[in-house]
C-alpha positions in Angstrom: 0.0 0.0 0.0 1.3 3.6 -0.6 0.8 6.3 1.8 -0.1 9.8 0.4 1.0 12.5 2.7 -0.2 16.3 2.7 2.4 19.2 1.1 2.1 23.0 1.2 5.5 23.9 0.5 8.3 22.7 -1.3 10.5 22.5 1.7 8.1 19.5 3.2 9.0 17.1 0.1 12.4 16.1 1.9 10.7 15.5 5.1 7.7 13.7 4.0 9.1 11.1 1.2 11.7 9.9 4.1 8.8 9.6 6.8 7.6 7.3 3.9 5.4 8.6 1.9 4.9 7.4 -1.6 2.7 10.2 -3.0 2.1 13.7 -2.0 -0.9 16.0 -2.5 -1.8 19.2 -2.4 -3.5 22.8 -4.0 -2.5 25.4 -5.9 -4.2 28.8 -5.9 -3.1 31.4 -8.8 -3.3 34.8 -7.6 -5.6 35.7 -10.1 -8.2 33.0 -8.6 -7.6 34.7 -4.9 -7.9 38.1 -6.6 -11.3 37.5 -8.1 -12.7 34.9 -5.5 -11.3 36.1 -2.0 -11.4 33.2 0.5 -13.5 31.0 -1.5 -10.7 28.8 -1.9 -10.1 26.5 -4.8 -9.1 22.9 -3.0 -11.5 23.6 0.3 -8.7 24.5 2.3 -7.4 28.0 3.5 -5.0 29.5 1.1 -2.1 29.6 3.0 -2.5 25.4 2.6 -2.1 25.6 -0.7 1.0 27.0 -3.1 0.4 30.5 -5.2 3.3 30.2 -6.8 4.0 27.9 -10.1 7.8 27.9 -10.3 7.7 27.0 -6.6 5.4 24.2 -6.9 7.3 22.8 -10.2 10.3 22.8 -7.7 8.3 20.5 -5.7 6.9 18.3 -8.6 11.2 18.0 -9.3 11.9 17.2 -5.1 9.2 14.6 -5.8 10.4 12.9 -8.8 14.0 12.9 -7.8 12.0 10.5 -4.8 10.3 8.2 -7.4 7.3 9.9 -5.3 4.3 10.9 -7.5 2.7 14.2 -6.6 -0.9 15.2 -7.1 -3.0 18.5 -7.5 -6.2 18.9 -6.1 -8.9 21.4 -7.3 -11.7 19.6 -5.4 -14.3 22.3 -5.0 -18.6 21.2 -5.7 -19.1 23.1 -8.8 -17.8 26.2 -10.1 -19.3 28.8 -12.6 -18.3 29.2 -16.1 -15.7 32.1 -15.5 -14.0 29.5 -13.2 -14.1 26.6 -15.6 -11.8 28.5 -17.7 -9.3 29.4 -14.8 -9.9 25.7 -13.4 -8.9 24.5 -17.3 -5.6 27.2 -17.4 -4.4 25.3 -14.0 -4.9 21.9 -15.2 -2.7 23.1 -18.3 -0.3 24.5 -15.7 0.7 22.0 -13.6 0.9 19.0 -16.1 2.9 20.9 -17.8 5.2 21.4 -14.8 5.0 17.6 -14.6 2.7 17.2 -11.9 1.2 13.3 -12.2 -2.3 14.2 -11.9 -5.4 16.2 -10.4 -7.6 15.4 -8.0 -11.5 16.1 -8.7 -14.8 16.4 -7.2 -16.8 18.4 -10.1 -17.3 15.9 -12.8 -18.0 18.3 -15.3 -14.7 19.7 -14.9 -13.1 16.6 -16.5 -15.1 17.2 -19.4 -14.4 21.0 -19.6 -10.7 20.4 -19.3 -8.7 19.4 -22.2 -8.7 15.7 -23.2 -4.8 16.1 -24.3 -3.6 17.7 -21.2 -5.2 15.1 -18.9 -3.5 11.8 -21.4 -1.9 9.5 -19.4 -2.3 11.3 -16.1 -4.0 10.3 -12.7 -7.7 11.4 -12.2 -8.8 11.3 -9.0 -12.2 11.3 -8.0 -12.1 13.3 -4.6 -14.3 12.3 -1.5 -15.9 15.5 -2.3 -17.0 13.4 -5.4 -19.5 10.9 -3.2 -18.3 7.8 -4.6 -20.5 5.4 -2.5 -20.9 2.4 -4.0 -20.0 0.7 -7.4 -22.3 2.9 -9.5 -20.5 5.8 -8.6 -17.6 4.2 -9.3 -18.9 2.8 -12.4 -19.9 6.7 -13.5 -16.6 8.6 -12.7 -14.7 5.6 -14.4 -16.7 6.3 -17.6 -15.9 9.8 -17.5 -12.1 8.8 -17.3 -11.0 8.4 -13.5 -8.2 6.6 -12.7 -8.8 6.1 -8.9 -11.3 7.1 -6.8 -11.1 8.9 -3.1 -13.4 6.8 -0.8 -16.0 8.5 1.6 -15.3 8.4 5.3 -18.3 7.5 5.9 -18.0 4.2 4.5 -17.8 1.0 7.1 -15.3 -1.7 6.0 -17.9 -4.1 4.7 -19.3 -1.6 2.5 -15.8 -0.6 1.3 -15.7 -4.6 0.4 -18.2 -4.5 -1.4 -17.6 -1.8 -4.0 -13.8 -2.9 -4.5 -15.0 -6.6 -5.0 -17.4 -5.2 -7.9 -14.5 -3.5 -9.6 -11.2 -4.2 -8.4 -9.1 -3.2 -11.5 -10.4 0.5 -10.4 -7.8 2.1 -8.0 -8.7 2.8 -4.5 -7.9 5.4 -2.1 -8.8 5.6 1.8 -8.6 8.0 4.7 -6.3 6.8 7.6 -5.2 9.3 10.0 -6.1 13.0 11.1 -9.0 15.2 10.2 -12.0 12.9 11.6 -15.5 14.1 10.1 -18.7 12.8 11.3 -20.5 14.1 8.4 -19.9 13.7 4.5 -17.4 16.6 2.8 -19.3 16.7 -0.5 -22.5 17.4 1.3 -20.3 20.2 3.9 -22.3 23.4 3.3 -20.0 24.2 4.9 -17.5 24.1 2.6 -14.8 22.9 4.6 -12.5 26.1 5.8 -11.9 29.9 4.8 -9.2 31.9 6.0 -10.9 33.8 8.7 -13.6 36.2 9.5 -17.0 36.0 10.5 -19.9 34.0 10.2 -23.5 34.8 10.5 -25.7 31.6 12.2 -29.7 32.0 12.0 -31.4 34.5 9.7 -32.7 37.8 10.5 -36.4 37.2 11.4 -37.9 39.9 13.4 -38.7 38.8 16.9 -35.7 36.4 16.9 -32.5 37.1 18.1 -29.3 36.1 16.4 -25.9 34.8 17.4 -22.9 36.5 14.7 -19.7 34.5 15.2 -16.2 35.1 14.9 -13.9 32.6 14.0 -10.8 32.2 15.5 -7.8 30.5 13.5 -6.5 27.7 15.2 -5.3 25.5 12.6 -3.3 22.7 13.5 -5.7 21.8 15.9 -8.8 22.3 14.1 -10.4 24.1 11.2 -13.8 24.9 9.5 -16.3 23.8 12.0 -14.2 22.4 14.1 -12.5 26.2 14.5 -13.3 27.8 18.2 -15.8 30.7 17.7 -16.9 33.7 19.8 -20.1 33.9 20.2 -22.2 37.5 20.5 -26.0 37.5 21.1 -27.7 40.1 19.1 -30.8 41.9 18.7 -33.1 41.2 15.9 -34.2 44.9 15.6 -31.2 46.9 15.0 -28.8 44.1 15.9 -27.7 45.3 19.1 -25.2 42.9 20.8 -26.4 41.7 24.0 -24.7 40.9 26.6 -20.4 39.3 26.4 -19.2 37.2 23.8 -18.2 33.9 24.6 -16.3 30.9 23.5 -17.2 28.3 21.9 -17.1 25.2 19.6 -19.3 23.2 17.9 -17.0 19.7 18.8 -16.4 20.6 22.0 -13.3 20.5 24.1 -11.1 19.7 21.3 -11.0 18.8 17.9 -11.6 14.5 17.0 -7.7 13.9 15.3 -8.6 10.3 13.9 -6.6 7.0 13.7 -7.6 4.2 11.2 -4.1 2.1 11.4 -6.2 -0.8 13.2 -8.3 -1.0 9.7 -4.6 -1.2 7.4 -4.6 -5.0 8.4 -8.5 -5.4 6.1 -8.1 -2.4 3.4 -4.7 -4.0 2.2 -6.3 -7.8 2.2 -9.6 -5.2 0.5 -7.4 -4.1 -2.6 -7.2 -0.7 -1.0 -4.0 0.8 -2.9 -3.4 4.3 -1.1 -4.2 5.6 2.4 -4.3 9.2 2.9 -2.5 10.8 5.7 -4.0 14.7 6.5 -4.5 17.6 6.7 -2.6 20.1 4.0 -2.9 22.5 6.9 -1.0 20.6 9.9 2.7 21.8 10.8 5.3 19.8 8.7 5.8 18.1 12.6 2.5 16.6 12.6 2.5 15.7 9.4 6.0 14.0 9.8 4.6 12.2 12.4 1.4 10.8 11.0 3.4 9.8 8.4 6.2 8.0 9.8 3.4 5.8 12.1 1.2 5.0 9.6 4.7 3.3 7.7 5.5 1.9 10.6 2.2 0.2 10.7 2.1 -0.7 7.4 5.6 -2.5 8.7 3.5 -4.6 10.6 1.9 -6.2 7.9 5.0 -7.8 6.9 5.4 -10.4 9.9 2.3 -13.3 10.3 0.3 -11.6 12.4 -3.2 -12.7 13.5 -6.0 -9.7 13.5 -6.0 -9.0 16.6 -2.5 -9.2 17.2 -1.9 -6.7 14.0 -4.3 -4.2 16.2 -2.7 -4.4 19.6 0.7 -3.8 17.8 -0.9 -0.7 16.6 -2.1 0.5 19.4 0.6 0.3 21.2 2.5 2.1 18.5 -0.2 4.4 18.4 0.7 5.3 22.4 4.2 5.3 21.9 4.1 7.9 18.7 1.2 10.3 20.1 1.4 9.9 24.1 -2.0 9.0 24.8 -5.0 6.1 24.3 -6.6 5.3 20.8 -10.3 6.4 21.4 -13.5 4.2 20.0 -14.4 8.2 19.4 -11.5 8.7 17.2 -11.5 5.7 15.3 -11.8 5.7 11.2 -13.3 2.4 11.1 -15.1 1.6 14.4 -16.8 -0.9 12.8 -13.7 -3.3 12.1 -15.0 -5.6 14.0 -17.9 -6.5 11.7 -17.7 -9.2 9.7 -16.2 -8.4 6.4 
């Protein structure tokens, strides 16, 4: 199995390919696309997470290469409008002709709005922004020309099974450590993470009163809704604030990291052929770190282990890499322990 680690700067490439990582991903946002678009950011993360700069991002393509590491663009946003079709198309161009080895994609129609000879021979990756949950899904985005597609993290291992089983010449690609969501990216309205500012819960209905919030940037930790707010009561007439603002989150006391090592032992028996280490946004620390245990895991798969020994080997990994306790709470694949 291959582990794909997060990049946002061509000094990470080093650091990440010796922790063992055998791809890298990561976005690229032009100036001109921040310049027209603000903070609605290109690959649904906050633009400092992604490169601006093409000559610096070919640098990292090289870094890669000179690895035997493949490296892989993501412009995963829902949908875009025609004006940003064409910039979408102009980036595609861009970085496959700095030798980057593919895009990853969750707006089908921007596969067909790209063009054809551009995309020859590269990696298209259908995104967990894309849904793929099942075999018809995969079944559609193969027709359209995907080369792999990004599994949900919603998905239990049996279901995972399932679809692989009814298409295994398809590529597959699952989550494994960090960034935790309870609920299903490419139905997020809230689109993942901005770079700041201040959202608006509740609508101005007279009578009501409203709670404005602004978000506070503590990425590393947490992002998007999982970002601490400050919370100010305010008048529907007027919109007086009432009262102090307070703290507060919407996950509570901290931010769910995730761990799915445990699963490694069924995804790789599955025909799972990547696992995806995040987030874009983590200090090069953290992302060393995921890394470097999820290899070491894989590790374990090389000695006759049993199940369950293959998990308590993890764990204990697990402990000795991150200084505390797996958690049932934090767990990828919770379900493991289904029949698959």
């Amino acid at each position: 199995m291959i582990i794909k680690a997060p990049l946002s700067d061509k000094e990470e490439v080093k650091f990440l390919c010796q922790s063992g990582a055998g791809e890298l991903f990561c976005g690229f946002e032009p100036e001109k696309w921040s310049s027209l678009y603000g903070d609605l950011c290109i690959s649904q993360r906050t633009r400092k997470a992604n490169f601006s700069n093409l000559k610096d991002l070919e640098k990292a393509v090289l870094l890669a290469h000179r690895q035997k590491v493949k490296l892989h663009v993501a412009l995963n946003g829902f949908f875009h409008s025609n004006r940003q079709y064409a910039i979408c198309r102009k980036i595609i161009k861009d970085v496959v002709e700095i030798g980057a080895d593919g895009v990853i994609l969750a707006d089908p129609a921007l596969v067909f709005a790209s063009d054809s000879k551009y995309l020859a021979g590269k990696d298209i990756i259908a995104g967990t922004d894309a849904m793929v949950f099942n075999s018809w899904a995969v079944s559609f985005y193969k027709r359209i020309g995907a080369t792999r597609v990004v599994l949900p993290r919603s998905l239990t291992l049996p279901e995972i099974s399932d679809t692989i089983s009814r298409d295994p010449r398809m590529e597959y690609e699952a989550f494994i450590m960090n960034d935790l969501c309870f609920f299903e990216d490419g139905l997020c309205t809230y689109c993942k993470e901005q770079s700041g500012g201040t959202e608006k819960i509740g609508k101005n209905i007279k009578g009501l009163d409203l709670l404005v919030s602004s978000r506070i940037t503590t990425r590393g930790s947490a992002g998007g809704c999982r970002s601490v707010f400050k919370r100010q009561k305010m008048s529907s007439p007027g919109h007086k604030p009432i009262g102090e603002r307070h703290k507060f989150s919407f996950w509570g006391k901290r931010a769910v990291e995730g761990c799915g090592a445990c699963a490694l032992y069924d995804l790789s028996r599955m025909g799972v052929t990547t696992v995806k280490v995040l987030d874009r946004n983590m200090p090069l620390k953290e992302k060393v770190r995921s890394t470097l245990f999820i290899k070491r895991s894989l590790d374990f798969l090389q000695k006759d282990l049993s199940r369950a020994e293959f998990s308590r080997k993890c764990k204990k990994l697990f402990k000795k890499t991150f200084g505390r306790h797996c958690s049932y709470f934090e767990c990828y694949y919770p379900w493991k322990k289904q029949s698959i």
